[in-house]
TORMIKE-698417 format. One record per residue (C-alpha): residue number from 1; x, z, y. Coordinates in Angstrom, 2 decimals. Layout:
N
R     k        xx        zz        yy
R   NUM         X         Z         Y
...
***
This chain:
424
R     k        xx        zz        yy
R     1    -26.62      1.58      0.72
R     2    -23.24      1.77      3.22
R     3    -20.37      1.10      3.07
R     4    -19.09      4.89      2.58
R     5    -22.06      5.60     -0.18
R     6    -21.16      1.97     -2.12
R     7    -17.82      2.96     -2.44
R     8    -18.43      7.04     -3.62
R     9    -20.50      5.79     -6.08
R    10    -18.13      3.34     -7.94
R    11    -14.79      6.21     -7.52
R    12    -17.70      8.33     -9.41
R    13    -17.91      5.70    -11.61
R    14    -21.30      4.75    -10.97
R    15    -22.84      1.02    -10.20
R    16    -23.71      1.00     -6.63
R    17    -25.92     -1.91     -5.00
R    18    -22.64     -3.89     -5.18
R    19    -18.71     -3.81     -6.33
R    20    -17.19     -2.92     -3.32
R    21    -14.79     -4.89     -1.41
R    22    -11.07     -3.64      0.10
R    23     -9.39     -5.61      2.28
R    24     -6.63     -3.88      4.52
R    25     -7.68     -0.06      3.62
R    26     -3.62      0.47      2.27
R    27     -0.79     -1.00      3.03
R    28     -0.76     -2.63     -0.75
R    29     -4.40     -3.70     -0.46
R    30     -3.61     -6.16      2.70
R    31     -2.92     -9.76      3.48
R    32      0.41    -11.12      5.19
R    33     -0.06    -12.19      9.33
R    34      0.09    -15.96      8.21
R    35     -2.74    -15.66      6.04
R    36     -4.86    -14.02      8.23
R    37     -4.31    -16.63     11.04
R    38     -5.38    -19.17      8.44
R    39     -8.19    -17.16      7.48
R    40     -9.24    -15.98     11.20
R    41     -9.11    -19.60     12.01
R    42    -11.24    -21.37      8.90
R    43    -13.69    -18.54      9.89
R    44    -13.54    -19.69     13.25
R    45    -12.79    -15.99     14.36
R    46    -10.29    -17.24     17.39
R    47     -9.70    -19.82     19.46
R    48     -6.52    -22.03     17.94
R    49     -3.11    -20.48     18.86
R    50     -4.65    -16.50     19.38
R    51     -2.04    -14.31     17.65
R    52     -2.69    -11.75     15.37
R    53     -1.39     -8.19     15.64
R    54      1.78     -7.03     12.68
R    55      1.12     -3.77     11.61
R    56      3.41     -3.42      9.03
R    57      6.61     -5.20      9.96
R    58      8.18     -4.70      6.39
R    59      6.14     -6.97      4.49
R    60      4.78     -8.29      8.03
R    61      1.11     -7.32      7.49
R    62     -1.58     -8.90      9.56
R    63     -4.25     -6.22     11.28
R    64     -7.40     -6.68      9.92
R    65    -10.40     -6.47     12.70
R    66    -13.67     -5.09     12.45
R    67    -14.91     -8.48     12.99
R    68    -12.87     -9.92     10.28
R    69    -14.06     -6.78      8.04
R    70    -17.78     -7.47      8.87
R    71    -17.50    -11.45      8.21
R    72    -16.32    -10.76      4.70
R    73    -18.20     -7.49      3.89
R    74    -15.54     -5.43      3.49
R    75    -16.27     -1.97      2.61
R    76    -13.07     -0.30      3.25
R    77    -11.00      0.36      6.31
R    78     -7.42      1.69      6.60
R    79     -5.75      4.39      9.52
R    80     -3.38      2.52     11.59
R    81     -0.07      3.85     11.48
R    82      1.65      5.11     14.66
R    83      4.97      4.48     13.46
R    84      6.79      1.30     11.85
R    85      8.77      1.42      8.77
R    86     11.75      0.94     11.13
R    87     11.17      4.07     13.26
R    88      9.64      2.61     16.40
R    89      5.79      3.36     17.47
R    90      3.56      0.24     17.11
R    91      3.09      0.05     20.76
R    92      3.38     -2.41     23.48
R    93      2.95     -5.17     21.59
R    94      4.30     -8.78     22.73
R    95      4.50    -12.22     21.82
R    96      6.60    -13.48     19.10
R    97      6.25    -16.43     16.45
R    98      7.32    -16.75     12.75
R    99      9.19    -19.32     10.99
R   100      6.28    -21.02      9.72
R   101      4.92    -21.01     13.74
R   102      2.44    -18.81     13.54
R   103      1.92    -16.96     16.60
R   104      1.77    -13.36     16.23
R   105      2.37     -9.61     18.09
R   106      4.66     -7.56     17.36
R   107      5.94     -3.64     18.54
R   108      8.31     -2.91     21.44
R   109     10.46     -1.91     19.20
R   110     11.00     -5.21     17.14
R   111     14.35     -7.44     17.57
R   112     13.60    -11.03     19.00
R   113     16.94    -12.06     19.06
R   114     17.67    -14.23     16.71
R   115     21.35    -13.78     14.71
R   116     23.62    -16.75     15.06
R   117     23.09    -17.47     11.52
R   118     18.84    -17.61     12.24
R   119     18.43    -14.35     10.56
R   120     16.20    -11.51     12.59
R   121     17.54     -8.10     12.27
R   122     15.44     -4.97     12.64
R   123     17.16     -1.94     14.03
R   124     16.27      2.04     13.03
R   125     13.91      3.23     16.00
R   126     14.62      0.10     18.13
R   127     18.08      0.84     19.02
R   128     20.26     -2.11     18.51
R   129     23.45      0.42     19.37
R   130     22.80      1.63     15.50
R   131     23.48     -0.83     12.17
R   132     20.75     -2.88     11.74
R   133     18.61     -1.53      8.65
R   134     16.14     -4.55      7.90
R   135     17.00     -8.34      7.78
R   136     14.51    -11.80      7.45
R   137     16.52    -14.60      6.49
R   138     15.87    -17.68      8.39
R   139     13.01    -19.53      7.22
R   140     11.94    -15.94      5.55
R   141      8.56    -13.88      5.66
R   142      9.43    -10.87      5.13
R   143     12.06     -7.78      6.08
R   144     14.35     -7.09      3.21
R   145     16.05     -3.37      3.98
R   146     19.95     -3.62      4.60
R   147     21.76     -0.96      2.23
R   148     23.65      1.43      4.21
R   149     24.99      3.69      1.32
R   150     27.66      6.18      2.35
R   151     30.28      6.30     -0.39
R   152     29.21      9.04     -2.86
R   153     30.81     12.07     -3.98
R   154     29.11     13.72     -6.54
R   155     30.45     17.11     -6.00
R   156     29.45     17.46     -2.82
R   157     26.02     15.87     -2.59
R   158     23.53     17.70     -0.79
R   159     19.32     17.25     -1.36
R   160     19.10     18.06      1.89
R   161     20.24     14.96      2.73
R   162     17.75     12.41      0.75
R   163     14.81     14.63      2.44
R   164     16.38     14.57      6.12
R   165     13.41     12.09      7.17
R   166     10.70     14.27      5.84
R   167      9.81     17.35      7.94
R   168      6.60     19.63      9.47
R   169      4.04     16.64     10.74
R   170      3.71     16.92     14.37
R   171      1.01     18.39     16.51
R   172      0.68     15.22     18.25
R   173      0.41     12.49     14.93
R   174     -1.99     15.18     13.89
R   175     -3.51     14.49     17.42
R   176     -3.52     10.99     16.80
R   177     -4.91     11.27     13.40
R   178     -7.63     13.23     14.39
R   179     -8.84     11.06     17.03
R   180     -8.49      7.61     14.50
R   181     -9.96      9.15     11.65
R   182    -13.27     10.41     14.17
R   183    -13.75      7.59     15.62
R   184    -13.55      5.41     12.32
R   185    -15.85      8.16     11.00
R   186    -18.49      7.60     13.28
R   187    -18.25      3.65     14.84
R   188    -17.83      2.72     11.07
R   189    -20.09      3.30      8.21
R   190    -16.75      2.19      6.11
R   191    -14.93      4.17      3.41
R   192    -11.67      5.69      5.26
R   193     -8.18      5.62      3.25
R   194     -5.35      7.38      4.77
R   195     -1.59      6.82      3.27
R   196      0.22      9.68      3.13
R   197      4.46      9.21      3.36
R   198      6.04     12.54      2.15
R   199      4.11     12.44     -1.13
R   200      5.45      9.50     -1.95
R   201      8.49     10.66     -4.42
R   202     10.95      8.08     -4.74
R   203      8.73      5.48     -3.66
R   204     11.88      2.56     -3.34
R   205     10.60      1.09      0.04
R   206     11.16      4.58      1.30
R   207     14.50      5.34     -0.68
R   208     16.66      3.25      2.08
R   209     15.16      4.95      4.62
R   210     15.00      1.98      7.22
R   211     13.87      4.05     10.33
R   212     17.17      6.71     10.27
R   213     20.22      5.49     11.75
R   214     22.45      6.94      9.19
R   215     21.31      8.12      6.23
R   216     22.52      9.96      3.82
R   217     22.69     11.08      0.13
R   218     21.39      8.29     -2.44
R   219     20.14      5.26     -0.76
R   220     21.38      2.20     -2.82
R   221     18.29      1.32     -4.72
R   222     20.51      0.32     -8.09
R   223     22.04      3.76     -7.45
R   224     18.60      5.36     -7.12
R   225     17.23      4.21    -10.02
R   226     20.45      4.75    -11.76
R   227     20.74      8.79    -10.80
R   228     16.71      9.21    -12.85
R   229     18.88      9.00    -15.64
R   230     22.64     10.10    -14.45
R   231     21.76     12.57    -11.94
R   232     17.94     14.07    -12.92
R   233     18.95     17.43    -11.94
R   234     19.71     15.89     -7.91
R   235     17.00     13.86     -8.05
R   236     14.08     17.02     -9.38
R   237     16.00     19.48     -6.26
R   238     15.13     16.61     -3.99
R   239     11.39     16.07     -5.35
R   240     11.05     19.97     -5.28
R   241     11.81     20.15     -2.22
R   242      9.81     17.16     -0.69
R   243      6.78     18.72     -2.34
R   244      6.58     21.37     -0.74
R   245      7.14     20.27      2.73
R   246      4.04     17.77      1.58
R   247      2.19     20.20      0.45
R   248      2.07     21.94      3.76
R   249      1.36     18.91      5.57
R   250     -1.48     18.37      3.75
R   251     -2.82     21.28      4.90
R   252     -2.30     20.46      8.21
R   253     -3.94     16.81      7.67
R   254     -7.26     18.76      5.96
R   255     -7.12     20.54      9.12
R   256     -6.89     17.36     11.44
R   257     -9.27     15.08      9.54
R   258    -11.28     17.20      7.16
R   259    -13.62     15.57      4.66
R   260    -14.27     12.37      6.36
R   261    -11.20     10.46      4.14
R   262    -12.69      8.98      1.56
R   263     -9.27      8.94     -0.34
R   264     -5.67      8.82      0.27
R   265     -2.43      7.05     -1.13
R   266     -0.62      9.48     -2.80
R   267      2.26      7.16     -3.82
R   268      3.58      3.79     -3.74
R   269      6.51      4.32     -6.44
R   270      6.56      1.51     -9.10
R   271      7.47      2.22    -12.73
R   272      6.90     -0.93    -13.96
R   273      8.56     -4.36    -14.36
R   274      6.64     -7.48    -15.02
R   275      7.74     -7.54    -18.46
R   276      7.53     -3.44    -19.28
R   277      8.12     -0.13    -17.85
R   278     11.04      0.21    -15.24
R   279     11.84      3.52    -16.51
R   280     11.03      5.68    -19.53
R   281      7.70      7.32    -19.94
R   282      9.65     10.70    -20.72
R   283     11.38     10.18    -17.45
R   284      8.16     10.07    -15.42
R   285      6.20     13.10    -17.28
R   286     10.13     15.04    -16.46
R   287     10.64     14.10    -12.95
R   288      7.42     12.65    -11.04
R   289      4.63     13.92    -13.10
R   290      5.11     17.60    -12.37
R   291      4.68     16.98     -8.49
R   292      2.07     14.87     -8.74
R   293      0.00     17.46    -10.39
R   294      1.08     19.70     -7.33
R   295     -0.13     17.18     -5.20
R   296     -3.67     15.79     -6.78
R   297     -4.07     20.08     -7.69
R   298     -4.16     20.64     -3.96
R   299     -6.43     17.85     -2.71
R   300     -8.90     18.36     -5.58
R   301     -9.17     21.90     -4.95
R   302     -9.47     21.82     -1.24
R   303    -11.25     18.00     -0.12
R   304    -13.31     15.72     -1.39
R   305    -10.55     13.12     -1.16
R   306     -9.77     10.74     -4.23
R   307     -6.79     10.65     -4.98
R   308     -4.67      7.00     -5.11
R   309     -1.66      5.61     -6.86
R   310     -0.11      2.47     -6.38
R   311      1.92      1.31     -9.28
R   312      3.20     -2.76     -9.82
R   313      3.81     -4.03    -13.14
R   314      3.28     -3.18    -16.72
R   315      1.98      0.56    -16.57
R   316      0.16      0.97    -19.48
R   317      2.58      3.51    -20.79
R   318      2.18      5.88    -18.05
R   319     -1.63      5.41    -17.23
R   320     -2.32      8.57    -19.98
R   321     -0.02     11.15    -17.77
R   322     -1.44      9.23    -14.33
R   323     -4.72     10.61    -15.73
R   324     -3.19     13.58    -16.66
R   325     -1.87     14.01    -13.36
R   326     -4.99     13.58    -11.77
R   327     -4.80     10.77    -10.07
R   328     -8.67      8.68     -9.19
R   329     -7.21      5.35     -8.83
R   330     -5.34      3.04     -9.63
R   331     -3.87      0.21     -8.23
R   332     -3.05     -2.85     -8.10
R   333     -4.32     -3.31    -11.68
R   334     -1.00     -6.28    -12.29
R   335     -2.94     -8.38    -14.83
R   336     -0.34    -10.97    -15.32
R   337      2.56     -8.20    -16.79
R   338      3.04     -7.52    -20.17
R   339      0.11     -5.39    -21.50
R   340     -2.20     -5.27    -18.83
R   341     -5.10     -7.51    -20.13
R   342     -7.92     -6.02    -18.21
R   343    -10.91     -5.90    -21.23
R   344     -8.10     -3.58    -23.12
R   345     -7.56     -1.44    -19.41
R   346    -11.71     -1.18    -19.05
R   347    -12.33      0.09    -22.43
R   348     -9.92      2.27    -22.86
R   349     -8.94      3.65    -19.13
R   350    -12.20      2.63    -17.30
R   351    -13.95      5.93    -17.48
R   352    -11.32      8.14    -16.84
R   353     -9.78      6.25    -13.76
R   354    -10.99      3.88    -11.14
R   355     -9.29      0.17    -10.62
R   356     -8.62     -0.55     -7.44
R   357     -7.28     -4.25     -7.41
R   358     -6.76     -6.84    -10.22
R   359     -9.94     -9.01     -8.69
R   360     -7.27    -12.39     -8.72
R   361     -4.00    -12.91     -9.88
R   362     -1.76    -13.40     -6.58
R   363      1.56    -14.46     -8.48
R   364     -0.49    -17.58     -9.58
R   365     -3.64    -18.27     -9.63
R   366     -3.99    -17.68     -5.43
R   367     -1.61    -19.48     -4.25
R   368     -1.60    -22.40     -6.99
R   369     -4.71    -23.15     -8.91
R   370     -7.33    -24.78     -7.55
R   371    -10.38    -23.50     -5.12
R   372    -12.93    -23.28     -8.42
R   373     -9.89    -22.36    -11.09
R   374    -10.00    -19.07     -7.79
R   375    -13.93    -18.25     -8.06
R   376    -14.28    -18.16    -11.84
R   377    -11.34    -15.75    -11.81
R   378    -12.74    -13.71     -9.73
R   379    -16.34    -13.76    -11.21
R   380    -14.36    -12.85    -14.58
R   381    -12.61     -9.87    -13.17
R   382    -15.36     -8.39    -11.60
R   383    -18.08     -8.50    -14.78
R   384    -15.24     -7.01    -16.60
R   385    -13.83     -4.63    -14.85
R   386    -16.83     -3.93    -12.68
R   387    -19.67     -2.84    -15.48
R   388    -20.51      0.48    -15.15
R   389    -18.50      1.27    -11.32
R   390    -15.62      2.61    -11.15
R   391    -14.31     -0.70     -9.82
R   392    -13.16     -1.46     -6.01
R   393    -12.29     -5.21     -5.52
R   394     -9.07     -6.23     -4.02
R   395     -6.57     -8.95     -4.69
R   396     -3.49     -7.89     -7.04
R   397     -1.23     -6.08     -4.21
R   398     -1.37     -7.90     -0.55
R   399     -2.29    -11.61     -0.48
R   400      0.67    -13.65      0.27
R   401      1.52    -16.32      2.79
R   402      1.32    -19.80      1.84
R   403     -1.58    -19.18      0.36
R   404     -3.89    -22.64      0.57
R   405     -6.86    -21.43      3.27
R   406     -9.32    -23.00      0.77
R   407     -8.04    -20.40     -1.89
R   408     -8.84    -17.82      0.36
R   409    -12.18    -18.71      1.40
R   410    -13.06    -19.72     -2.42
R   411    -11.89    -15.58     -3.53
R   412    -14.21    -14.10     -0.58
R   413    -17.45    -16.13     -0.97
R   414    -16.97    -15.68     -5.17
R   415    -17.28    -11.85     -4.49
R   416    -19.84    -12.53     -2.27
R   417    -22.12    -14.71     -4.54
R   418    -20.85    -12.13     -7.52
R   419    -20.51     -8.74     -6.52
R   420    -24.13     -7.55     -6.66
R   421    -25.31     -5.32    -10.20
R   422    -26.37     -6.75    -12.59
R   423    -23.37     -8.57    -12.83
R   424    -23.46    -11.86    -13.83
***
């Protein structure tokens, strides 16, 4: 059994050969550029000092290479993106090192300069003449976005302007998108995920809108989240209207890529806190749930795609109108929040939706237990949330820096030596 077959069977919530193993296939399913130079090196991948390619700059994701994907029998692979967070292309990559020294690449388009204070400002498209929309504190690992919220007048605010970044895809990204997704197609034997951007309603790492120069409309995150319940009239005009320049992308992406997608990430909006739902379940099934329908309505009707949500915290209260929604996965399956015990998820989720995550905890038991306290974690999540399929393995959300390398090396050889059915 592939790759591609191993990982059909488990969405259909069937046991393949094996559980099958993501590692990089979505942007929330990844590992940080530190911790794959650690793990690169302990694999002995590289020679000492060989960077490793950023292709997310946000939360500084490390690329994850075929040969990386074949030493750890990964069955998953991801599109590369042609364009950063920030609005420049990844392209002409060159040298650069983080704070903890290791030695990376990064785009063109990505500040070097260090600010007097030893903070590293990203710029919207690369063009340091506009405010700087994305900051790492010195010492930092990631890119927190810089609010630039005009002041608001509610009288006069316009949709149009919290949708100005979201437009008709372009003949040449479909170009590009053809060519990736063929030649991953047929070099790979790997399951293919594509994430989508415009579908993504609301989605808070998208609110600020990093790449635009100057945005406008609602793009304080407090205010955001504050205007679901102040302004829901604003905020369904500007899903409306996002949908349906989605939906006709989508059409356009069929047309580019067909059926060779195994699945794509729908959205990346979190409605949960570690402690219980970030907003009300009523406010989901009034504002997001509608256009999600749209959305999973259109790719079940015309692909073969599953469809993906990505969701942090304590869900459970939504999960029934996910379902309802028609969403095929979910992820990242946040076992440490309040209410998601995983027995309770399986048993009463498991054969309506896949899990896609949740194989170790990486608030806590990654980064601080020990290498064994690691394995029998993960042997635990996968016999329970693996029996009977419908179970993809992947750390909870991207695996962090600072991670101890002998963590890392203790989670992949547990799903190696565990993985295959019968579980055990």
């Amino acid at each position: 059994m592939n790759s591609r077959e191993r990982v059909h069977l488990a969405l259909s919530h069937r046991e393949p050969d094996r559980i099958p193993l993501d590692l990089g296939g979505t942007p929330v399913s990844s590992m940080h550029a530190s911790s794959v130079y650690l793990l690169r090196q302990a694999l002995k991948l590289d020679p000492p000092g060989t960077p490793v390619r950023v292709v997310e700059p946000t939360q500084m994701l490390g690329e994850i290479k075929l040969d990386l994907v074949e030493a750890l029998g990964v069955d998953v692979i991801g599109t590369p993106p042609s364009m950063t967070m920030f609005g420049f292309r990844a392209e002409n990559y060159k040298p650069w090192v983080l704070f903890d020294g290791t030695p990376v690449l990064v785009p063109g388009g990505f500040n070097t300069e260090p600010e007097p204070s030893g903070d590293v400002l990203l710029y919207p498209g690369g063009d340091r003449t506009a405010p700087p929309s994305g900051r790492m504190p010195k010492g930092g690992y990631y890119f927190d976005c810089i609010i630039r919220q005009p002041p608001i007048d509610d009288d006069h605010l316009d949709p149009e302007d919290n949708i100005e970044e979201f437009g008709p895809i372009s003949e040449s990204d479909l170009g590009f998108l053809s060519e990736e997704v063929g030649q991953l197609y047929t070099q790979t034997d790997k399951a293919i995920m594509l994430t989508l951007f415009d579908t993504g309603l609301g989605d808070i790492a998208l609110v600020p809108a990093p790449w635009l120069r100057n945005p406008r409309g609602i793009r304080d995150v407090t205010e955001w989240y504050i205007s679901l319940t102040t302004r829901p009239e604003y905020i369904y005009e500007v899903f409306s209207r996002q949908c349906e320049i989605a939906l006709a992308n989508l059409t356009h992406i069929h047309r580019a890529v067909g059926d060779q997608l195994t699945g794509v990430l729908v959205t990346g909006t979190d409605f949960g806190m570690q402690t219980g739902p970030l907003i009300s379940p009523r406010t989901y099934r009034e504002l997001f749930k509608p256009f999600h329908k749209r959305f999973n309505d259109w790719i079940h009707t015309h692909t073969e795609w599953k469809s993906f949500i990505h969701s942090c915290g304590s869900i459970w209260a939504f999960i029934p109108d996910m379902i309802e929604a028609g969403f095929d996965i979910l992820n990242p399956i946040q076992t440490a929040a309040a209410h998601m015990e995983p027995q309770a998820l399986k048993e009463t989720f498991g054969h309506q939706i896949a899990f896609w995550g949740g194989g170790v905890d990486t608030q806590h038991t990654l980064p601080f237990a020990s290498p064994d306290e690691v394995r029998q974690e993960v042997r635990e999540r996968m016999r329970t949330l693996g029996r009977g399929g419908g179970f993809v393995f992947n750390a909870i959300h991207n695996i962090q820096p600072r991670v101890p390398v002998e963590n890392m090396l203790a989670l992949f050889e547990a799903v190696e030596e565990y993985r295959s059915y019968p579980l055990r």
